[in-house]
N, CA and C atoms as a LAMMPS dump frame, in Angstrom:
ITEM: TIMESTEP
0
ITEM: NUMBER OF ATOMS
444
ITEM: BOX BOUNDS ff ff ff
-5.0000000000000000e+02 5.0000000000000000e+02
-5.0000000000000000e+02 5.0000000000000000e+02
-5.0000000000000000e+02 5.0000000000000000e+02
ITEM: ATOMS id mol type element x y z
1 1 1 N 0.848 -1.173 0
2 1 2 C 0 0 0
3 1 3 C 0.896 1.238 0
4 2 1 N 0.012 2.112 -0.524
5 2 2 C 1.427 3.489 -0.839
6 2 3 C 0.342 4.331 0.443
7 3 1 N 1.575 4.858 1.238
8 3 2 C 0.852 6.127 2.123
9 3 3 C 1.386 6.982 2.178
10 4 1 N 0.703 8.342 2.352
11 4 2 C 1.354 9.887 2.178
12 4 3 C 1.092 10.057 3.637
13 5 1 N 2.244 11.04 4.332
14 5 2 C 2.816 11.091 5.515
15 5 3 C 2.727 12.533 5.618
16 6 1 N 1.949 13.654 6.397
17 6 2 C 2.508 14.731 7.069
18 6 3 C 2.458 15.099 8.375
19 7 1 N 3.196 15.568 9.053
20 7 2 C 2.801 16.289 10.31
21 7 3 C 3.158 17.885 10.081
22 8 1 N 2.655 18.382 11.392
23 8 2 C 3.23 19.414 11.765
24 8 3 C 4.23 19.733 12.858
25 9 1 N 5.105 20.41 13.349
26 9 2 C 5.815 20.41 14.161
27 9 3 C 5.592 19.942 15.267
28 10 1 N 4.2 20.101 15.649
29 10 2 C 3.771 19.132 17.236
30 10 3 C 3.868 17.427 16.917
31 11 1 N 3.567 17.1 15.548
32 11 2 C 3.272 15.932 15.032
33 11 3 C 4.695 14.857 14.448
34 12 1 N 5.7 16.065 14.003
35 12 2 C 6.85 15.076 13.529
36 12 3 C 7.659 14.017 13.897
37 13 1 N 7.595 14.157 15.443
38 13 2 C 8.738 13.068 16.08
39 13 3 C 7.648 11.986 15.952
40 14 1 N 6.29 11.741 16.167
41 14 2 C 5.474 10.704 16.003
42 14 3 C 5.238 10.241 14.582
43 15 1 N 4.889 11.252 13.581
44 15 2 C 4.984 10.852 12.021
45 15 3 C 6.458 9.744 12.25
46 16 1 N 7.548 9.906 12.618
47 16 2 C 8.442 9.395 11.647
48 16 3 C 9.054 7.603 12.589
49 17 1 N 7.868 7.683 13.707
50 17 2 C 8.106 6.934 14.232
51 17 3 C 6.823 5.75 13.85
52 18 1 N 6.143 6.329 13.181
53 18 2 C 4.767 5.2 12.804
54 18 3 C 5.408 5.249 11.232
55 19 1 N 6.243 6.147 10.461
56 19 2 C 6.684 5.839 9.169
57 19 3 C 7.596 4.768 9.193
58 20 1 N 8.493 4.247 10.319
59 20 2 C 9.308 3.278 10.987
60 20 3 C 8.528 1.816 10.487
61 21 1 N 7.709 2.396 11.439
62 21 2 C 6.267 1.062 11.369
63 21 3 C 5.734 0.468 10.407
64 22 1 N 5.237 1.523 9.112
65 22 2 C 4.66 1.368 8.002
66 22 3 C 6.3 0.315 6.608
67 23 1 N 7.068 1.579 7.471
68 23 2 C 8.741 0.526 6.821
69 23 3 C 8.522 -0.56 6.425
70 24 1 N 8.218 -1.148 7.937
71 24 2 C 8.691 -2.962 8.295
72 24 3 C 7.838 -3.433 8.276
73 25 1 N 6.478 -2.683 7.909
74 25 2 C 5.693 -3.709 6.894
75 25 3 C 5.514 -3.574 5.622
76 26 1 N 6.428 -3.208 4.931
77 26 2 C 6.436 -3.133 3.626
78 26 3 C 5.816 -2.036 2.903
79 27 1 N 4.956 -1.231 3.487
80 27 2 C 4.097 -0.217 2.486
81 27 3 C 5.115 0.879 1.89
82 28 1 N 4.609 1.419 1.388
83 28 2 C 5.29 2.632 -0.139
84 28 3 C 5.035 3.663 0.742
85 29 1 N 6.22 4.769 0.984
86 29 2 C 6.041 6.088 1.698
87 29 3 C 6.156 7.332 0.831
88 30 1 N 4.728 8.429 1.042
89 30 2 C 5.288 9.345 0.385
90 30 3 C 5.208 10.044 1.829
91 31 1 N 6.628 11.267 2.003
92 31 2 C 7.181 12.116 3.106
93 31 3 C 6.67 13.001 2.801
94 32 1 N 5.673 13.639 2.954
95 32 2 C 5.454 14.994 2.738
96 32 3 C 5.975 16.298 4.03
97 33 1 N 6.716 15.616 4.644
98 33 2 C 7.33 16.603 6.233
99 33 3 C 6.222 16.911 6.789
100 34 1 N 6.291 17.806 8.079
101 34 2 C 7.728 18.068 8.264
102 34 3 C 8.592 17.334 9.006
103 35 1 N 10.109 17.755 9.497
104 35 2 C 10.734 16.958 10.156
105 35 3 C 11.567 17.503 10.901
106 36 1 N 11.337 18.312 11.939
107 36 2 C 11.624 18.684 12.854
108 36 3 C 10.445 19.754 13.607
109 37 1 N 10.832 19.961 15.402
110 37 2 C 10.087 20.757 16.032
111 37 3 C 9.769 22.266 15.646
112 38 1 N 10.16 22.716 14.322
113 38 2 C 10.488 23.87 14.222
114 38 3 C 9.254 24.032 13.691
115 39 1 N 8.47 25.389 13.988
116 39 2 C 7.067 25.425 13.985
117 39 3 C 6.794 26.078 12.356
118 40 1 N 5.909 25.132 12.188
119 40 2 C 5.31 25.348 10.673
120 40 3 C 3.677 25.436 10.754
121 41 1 N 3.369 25.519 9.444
122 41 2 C 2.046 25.377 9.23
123 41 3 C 0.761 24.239 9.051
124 42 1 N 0.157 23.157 9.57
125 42 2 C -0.205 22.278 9.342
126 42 3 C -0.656 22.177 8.222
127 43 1 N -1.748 23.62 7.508
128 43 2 C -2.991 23.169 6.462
129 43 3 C -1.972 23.082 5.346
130 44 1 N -0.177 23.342 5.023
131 44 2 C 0.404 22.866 4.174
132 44 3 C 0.823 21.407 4.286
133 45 1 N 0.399 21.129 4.83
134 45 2 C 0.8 19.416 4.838
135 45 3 C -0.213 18.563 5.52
136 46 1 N -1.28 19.232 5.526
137 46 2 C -2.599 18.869 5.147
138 46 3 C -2.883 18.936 3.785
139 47 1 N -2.613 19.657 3.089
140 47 2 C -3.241 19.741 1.818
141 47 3 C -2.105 18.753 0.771
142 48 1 N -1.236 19.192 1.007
143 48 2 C -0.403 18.173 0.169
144 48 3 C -0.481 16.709 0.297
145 49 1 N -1.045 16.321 1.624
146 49 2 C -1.596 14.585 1.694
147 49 3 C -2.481 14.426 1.01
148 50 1 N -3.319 15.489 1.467
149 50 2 C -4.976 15.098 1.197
150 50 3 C -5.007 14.961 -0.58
151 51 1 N -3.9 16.121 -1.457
152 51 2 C -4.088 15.714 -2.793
153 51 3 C -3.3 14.615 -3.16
154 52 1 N -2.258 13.898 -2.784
155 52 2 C -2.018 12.213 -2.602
156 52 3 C -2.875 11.931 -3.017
157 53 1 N -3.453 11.836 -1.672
158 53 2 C -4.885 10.796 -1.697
159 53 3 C -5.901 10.699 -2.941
160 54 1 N -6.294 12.275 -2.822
161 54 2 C -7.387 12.8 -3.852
162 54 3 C -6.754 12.404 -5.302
163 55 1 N -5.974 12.373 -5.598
164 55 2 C -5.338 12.267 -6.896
165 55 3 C -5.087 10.854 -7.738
166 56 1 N -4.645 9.608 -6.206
167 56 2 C -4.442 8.461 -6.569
168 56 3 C -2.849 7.735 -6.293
169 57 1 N -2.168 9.063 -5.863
170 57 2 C -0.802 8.646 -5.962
171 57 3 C -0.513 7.748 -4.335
172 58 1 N -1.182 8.142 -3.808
173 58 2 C -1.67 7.213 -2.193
174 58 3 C -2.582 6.734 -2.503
175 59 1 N -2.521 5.483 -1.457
176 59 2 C -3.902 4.772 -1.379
177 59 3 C -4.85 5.131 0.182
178 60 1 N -3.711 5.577 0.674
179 60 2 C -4.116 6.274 2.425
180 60 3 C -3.358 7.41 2.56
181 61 1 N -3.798 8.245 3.502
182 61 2 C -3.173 9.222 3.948
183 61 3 C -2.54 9.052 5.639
184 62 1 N -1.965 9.621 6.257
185 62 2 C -1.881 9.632 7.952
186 62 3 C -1.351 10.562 8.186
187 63 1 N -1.714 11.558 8.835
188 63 2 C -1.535 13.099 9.188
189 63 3 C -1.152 12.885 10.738
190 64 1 N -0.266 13.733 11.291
191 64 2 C 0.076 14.172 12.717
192 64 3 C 0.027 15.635 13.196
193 65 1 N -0.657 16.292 13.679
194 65 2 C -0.225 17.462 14.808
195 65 3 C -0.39 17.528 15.893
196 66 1 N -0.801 18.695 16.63
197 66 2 C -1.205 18.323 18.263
198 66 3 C -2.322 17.571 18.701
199 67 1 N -3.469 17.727 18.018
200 67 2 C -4.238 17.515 17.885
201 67 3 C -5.668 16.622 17.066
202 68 1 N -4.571 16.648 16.175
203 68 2 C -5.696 15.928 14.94
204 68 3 C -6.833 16.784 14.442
205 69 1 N -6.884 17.583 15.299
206 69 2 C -8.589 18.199 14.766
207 69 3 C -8.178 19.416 13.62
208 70 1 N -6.834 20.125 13.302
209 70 2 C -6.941 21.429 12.554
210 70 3 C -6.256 20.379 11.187
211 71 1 N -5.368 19.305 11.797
212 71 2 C -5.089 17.909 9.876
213 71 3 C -6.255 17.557 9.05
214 72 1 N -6.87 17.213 10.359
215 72 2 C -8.643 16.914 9.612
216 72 3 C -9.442 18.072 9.174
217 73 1 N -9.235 18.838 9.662
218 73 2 C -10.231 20.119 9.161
219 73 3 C -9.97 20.773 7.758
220 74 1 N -8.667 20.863 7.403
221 74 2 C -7.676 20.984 6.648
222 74 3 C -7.613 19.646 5.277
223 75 1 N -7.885 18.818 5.75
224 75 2 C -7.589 17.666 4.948
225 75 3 C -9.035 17.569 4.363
226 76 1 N -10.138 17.862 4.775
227 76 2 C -11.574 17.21 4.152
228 76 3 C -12.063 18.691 3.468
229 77 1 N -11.259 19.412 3.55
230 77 2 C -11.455 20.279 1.974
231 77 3 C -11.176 19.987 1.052
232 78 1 N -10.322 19.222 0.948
233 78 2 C -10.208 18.796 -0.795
234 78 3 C -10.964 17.646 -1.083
235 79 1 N -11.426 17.822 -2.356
236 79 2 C -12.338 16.24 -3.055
237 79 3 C -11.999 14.96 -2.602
238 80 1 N -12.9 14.236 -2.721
239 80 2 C -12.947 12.814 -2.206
240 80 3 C -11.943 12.517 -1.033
241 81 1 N -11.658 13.315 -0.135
242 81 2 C -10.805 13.163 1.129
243 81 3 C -12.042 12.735 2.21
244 82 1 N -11.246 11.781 3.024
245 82 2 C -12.631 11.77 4.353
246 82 3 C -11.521 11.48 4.952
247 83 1 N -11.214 11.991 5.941
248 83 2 C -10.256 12.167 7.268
249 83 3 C -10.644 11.998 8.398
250 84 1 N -10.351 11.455 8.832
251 84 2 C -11.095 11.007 10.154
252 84 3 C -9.813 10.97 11.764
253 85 1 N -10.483 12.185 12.479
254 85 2 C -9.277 12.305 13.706
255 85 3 C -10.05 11.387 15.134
256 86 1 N -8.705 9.538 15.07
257 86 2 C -8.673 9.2 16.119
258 86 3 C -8.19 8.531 16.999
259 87 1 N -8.787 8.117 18.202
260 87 2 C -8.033 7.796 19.312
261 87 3 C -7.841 6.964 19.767
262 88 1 N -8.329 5.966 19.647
263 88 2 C -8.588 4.658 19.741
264 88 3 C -8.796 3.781 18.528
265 89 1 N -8.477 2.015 18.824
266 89 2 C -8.495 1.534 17.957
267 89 3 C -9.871 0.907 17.338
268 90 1 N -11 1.403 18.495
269 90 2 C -12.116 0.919 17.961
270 90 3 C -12.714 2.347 17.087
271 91 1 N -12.489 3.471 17.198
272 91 2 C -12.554 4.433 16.688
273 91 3 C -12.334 4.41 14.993
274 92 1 N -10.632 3.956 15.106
275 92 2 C -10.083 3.386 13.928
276 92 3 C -10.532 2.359 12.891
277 93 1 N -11.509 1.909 13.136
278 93 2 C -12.247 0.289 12.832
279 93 3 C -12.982 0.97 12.142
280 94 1 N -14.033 1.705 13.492
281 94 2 C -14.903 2.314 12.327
282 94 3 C -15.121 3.36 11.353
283 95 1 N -13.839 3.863 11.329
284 95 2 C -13.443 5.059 10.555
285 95 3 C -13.377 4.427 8.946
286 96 1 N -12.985 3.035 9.214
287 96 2 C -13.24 2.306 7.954
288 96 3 C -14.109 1.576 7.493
289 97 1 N -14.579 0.878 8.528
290 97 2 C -15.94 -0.031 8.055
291 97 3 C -17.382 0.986 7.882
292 98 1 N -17.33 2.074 8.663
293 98 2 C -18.496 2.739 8.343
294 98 3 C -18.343 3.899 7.457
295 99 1 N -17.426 4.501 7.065
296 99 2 C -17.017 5.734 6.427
297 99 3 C -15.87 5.676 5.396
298 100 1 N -15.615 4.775 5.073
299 100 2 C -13.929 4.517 4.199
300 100 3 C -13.29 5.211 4.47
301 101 1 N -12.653 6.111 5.778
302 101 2 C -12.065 7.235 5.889
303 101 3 C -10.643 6.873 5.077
304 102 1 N -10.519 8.105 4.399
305 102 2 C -8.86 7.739 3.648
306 102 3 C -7.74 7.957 4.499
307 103 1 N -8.135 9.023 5.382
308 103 2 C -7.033 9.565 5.783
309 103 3 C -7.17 9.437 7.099
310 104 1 N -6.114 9.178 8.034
311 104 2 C -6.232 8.669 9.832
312 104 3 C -4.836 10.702 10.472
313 105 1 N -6.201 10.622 11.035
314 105 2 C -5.373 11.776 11.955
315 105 3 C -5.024 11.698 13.434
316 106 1 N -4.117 11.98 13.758
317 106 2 C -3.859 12.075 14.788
318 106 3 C -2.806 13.253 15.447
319 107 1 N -3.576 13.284 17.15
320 107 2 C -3.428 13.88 17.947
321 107 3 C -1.843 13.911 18.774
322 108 1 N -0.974 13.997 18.342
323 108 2 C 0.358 13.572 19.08
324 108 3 C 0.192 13.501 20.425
325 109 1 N -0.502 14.901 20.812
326 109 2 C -0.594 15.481 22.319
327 109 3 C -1.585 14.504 22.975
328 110 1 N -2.015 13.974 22.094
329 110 2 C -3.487 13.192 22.856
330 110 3 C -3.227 11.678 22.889
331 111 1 N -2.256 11.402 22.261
332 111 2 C -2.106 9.509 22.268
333 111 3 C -0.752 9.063 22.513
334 112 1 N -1.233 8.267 23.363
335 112 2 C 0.355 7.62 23.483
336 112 3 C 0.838 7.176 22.321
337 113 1 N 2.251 6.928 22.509
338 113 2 C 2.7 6.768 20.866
339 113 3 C 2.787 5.042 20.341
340 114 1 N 2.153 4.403 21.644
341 114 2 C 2.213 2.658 21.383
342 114 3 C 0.508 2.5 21.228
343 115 1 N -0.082 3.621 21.537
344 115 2 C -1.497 3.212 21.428
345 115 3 C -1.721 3.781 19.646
346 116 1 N -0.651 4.808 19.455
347 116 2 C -0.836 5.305 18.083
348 116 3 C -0.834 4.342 17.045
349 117 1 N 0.272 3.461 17.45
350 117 2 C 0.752 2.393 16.796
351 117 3 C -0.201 1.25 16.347
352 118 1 N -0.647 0.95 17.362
353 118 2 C -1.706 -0.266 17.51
354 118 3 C -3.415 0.491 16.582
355 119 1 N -3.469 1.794 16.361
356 119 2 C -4.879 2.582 15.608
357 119 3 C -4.22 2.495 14.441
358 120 1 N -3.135 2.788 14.233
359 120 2 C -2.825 2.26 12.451
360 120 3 C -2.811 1.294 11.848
361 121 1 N -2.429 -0.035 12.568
362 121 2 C -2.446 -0.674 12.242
363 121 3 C -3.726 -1.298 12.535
364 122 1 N -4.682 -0.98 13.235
365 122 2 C -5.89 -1.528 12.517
366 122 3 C -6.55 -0.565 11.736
367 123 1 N -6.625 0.666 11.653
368 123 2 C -7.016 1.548 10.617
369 123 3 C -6.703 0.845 9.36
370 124 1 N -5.325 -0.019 8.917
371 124 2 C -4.58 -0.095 7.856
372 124 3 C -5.227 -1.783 7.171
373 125 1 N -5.814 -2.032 8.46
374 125 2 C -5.873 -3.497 8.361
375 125 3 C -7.703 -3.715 8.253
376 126 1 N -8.52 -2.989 8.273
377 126 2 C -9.657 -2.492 8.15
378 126 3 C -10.678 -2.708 6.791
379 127 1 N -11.5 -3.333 6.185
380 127 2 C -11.959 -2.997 5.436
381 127 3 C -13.062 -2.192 5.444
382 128 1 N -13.472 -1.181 4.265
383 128 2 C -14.955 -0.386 4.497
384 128 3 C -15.989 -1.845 3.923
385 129 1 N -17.272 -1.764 4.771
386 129 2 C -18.4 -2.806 5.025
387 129 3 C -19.095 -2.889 3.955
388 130 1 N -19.271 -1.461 2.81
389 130 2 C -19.977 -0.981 1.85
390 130 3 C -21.518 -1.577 2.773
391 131 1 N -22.151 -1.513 1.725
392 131 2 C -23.851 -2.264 1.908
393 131 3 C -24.239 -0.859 2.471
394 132 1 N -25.11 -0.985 3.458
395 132 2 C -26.103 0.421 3.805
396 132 3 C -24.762 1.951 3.545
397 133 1 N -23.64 1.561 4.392
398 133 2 C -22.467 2.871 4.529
399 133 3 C -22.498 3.314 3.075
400 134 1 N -22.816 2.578 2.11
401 134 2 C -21.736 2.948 0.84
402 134 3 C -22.967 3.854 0.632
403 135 1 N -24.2 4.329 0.866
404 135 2 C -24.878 5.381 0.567
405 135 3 C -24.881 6.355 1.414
406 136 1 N -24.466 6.208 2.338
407 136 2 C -23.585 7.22 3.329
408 136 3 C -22.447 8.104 2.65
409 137 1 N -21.695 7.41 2.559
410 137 2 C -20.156 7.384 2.433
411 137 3 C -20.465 8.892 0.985
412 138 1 N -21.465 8.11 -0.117
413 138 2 C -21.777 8.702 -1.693
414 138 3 C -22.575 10.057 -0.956
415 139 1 N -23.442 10.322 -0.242
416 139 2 C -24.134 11.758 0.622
417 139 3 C -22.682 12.407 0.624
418 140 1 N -21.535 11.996 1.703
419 140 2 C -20.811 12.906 2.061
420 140 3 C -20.375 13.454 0.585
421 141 1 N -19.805 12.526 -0.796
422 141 2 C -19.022 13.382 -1.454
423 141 3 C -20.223 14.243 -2.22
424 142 1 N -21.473 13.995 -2.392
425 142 2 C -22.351 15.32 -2.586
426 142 3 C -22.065 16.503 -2.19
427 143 1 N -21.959 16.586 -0.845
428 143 2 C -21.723 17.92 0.081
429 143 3 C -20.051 18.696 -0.45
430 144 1 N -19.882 18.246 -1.455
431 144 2 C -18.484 18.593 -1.801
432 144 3 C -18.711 19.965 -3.052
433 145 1 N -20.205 19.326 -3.73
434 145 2 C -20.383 20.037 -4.979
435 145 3 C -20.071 19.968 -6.012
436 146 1 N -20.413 20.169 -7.337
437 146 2 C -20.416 19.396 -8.675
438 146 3 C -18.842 19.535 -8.967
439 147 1 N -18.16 18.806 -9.487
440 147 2 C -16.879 18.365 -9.882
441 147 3 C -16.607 19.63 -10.559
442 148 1 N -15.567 20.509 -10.719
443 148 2 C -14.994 21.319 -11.817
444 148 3 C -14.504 20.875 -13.035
């Protein structure tokens, strides 16, 4: 699986420690930074995942800042992105079985970094359920507005 990688400065020492992870199991990394504490902007590396994703050149996204909530906010502006910021691994489950979320955000400040570990890898390991969701899932990209 190919995944696009950003954090923000609250987020980098954890990005590059779940990119470790994604390593040694074989998946395809795209780095989109950053990579160090030095304070940057998230919605630039929010947006540069999210068009990964949107585009095809990822098959997932995984975003890091303090929080998760300004990657995700940031990330589900662009087309066919669904980002989903969370904390747990049952959270993670259903971020896929009920929503195909593409993209997994997370909170640096908010998760331990072995519990982070253990939400990706079932985020990663997840299938979406389709059946009733998949007319769910087709509502949200409505709310996006007619294609340009």
């Amino acid at each position: 699986m190919i995944v696009a990688l950003g954090a923000d400065h609250a987020g980098a020492e954890l990005k590059d420690r779940l990119a470790e992870l994604l390593r040694r199991e074989g998946h395809e990394l795209i780095d989109r930074g950053t990579d160090s504490s030095e304070s940057v902007d998230y919605p630039d590396f929010a947006e540069a995942v999210a068009a990964d994703v949107s585009a095809g050149r990822a098959d997932r996204g995984l975003l890091v800042c303090g929080t998760g909530i300004g990657m995700a906010m940031a990330a589900n502006k662009i087309r066919g992105v669904r980002a989903a910021n969370v904390r747990s691994v049952e959270e993670a489950e259903l971020s896929r079985q009920h929503n195909d979320a593409n993209i997994l955000c997370l909170g640096a400040r908010f998760i331990d970094p072995q519990v982070a570990e253990d939400v990706l890898n079932a985020w990663l390991k997840t299938d979406f359920e389709g059946g009733r969701h998949v007319r769910r899932v087709e509502k949200i990209g409505k709310l996006e507005g007619p294609q340009q």
